[in-house]
TISEKOL-912759 format. One record per residue (C-alpha): x, y, z. Coordinates in steps of 0.5 Angstrom, whole numbers, plus 2048, in hexadecimal, padded with zeros to 3 digits. Layout:
% residues N
XYZ/...
% end
This chain:
% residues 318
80F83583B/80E831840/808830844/80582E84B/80082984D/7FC829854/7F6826857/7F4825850/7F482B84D/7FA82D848/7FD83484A/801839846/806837842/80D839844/81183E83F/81883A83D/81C83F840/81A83C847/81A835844/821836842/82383A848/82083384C/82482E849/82A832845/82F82C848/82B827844/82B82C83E/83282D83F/83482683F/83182383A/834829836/83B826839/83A81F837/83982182F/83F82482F/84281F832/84181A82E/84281F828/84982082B/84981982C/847817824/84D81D821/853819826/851812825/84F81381D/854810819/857816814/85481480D/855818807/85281A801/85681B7F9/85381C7F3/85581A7EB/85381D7E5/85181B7DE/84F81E7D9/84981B7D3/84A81D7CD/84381B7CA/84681C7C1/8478157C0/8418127C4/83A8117C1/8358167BF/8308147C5/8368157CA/83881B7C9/83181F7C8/82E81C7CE/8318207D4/83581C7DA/8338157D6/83A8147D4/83D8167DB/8388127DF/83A80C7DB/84280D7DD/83F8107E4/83C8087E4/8428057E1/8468087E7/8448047EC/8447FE7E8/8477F77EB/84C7F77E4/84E7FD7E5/84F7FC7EC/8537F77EC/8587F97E7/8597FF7EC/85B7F97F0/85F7F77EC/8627FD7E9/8647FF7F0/8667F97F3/8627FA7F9/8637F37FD/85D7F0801/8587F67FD/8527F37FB/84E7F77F5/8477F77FA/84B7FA7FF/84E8017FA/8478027F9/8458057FF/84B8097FF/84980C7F8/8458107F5/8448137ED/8408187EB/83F81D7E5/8418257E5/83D8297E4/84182F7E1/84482A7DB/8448247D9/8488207DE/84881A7E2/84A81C7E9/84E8157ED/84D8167F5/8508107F9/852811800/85780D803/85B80D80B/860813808/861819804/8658147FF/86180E7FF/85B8117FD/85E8157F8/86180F7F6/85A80C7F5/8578107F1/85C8107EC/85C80A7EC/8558097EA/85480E7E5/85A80B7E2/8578047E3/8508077DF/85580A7D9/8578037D8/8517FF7D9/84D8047D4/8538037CF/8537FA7D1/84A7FB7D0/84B8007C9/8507FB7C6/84B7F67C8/8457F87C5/8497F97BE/84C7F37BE/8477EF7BA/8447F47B5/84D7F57B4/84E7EE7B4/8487ED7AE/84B7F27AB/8527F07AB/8507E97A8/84C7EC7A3/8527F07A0/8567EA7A1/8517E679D/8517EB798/8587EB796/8597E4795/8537E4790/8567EA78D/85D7E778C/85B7E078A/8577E5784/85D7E7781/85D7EB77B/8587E9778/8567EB770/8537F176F/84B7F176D/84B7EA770/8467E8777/84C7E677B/84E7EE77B/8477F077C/8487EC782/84F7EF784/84C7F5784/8467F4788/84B7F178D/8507F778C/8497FB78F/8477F7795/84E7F8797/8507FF796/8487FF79A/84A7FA79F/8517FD7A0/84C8047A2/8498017A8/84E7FD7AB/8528057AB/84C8087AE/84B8047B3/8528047B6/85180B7B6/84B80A7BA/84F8067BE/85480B7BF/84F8107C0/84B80C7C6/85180B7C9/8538117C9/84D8137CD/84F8137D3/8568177D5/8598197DD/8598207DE/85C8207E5/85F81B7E9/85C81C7F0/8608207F5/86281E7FC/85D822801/860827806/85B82580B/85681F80D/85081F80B/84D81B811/84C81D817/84B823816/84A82781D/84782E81C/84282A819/84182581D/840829824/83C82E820/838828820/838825826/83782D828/83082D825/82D826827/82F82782E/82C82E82E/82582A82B/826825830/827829837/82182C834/81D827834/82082483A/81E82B83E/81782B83C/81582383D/818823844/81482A846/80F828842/80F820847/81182484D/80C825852/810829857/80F831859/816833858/81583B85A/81084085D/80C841855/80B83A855/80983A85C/80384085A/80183C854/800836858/7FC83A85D/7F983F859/7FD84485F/80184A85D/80784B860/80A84F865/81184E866/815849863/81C847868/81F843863/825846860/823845859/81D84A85B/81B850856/81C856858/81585A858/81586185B/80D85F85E/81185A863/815860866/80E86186B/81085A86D/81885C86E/81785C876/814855877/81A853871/81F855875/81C85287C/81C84B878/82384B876/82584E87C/821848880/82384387B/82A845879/82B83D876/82883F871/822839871/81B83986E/81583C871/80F83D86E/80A842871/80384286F/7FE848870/7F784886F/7F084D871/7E984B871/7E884F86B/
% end
């Protein structure tokens, strides 16, 4: 709606038909300008394209808080993910030349499934194969870290435990055959104990360690994407549709709304307070109450034939 201001007073507001009617140029050019630069973003937008790698989780060997708690471990391998030491063994595993690992963070992107406990690795890249490429290359980078970090994490406990049996050994061998009843077997004995105990716990924890660093397993290697991903020109213009719509709307009912000018003979009355009774002007409505008037219509025209504007105003005393 947009309305009218004379000698004070705020007239009527204008319905938006009439608002529209009055600057459909204005509405249609902006409408234009949106679309244009729609097109101009889906030409001049370099092609980018998405690939996804999956990797499966199997929970068996990891600790009990991890795997009753749900999301906790894929949350851990979704942050590991994007870490700079897997990064940059993904630099290093794919050879990528003058590539900085800050930089393939902003093209990758990890994330839990939701169906099964998977990690999905999605990596955008210049082309199909590139970006298929990249998230392999990722995910196969995160399969290495988590083993390097699993081995890691077992060394000292394995390393303690190797030491032990070692110093076993010797003090089993330097025992000998001791004489039976006598205190050196008793202590023979005991060592025999500590070892076969000692032994248990170095086995359990290399089947930890296999179990741990088993976790993690490629599922899918990503495949090549038939089509970009970005721009996308459907969405694009469906966009620049809408918000040029909105703001031809905004842009009709300001500049009615700020335009004091009587732009037709409705406008004319309103301002007046008249009513008309016959309106000349090629837009005029037809109303069967002017046909008293069509005589004096079909003078003006004849004595005007140029088409130019004349108001006629009548008034009685009354």
């Amino acid at each position: 709606m947009a309305g009218q201001r004379l000698g004070g007073e705020v007239m009527p507001f204008q319905s938006f038909g009439d608002a529209l009617r009055h600057r459909i140029v204005l509405a249609v050019g902006i409408i234009c300008v949106f679309l244009l630069v729609a097109v101009g973003a889906t030409l001049f937008t370099r092609p980018t394209y998405r690939a996804t790698a999956t990797l499966f989780v199997d929970v068996r060997g990891q600790d009990t808080l991890l795997r009753q708690s749900d999301g906790l471990l894929g949350a851990q391998f979704v942050q590991q993910a994007t870490s700079r030491k897997v990064l940059e063994e993904t630099v290093r595993s794919l050879k990528l030349q003058g590539v900085k690992p800050d930089s393939l963070s902003k093209r990758v992107h990890a994330s839990v499934a939701k169906a099964a406990p998977e990690i999905l690795i999605t990596a955008e890249g210049p082309s199909a194969v590139a970006a298929a490429d990249l998230a392999t290359g990722v995910a196969t980078a995160l399969i290495t870290v988590h083993k390097a970090d699993v081995k890691q994490l077992d060394s000292q406990t394995r390393g303690y435990l190797s030491g032990e049996l070692t110093r076993l050994e010797t003090e089993i061998q330097q025992l000998g055959n001791p004489a039976p009843g006598s205190a050196a077997l008793a202590r023979l004995t005991l060592l025999q104990n500590q070892y076969s105990t000692t032994y248990a716990h170095l086995q359990n924890v290399d089947l930890g360690q296999a179990e741990l660093s088993d976790a993690l397993s490629l599922q899918q290697n990503a495949q090549p994407p038939t089509a970009p991903s970005a721009p996308d020109p459907i969405r694009y213009l469906l966009v620049a549709l809408i918000g040029g719509v909105a703001t031809a709307v905004i842009a009709v009912l300001l500049a009615e709304r700020l335009d004091d000018r009587l732009s037709d003979a409705e406008a004319l009355a309103r301002a007046t307070g008249t009513t008309v009774a016959l309106d000349l002007s090629r837009h005029a409505p037809k109303d069967p109450s002017e046909s008293a008037y069509a005589l004096l219509r079909a003078s003006l025209l004849a004595r005007f034939p140029t088409g130019k504007r004349r108001h006629g105003c009548a008034g009685n005393s009354r």
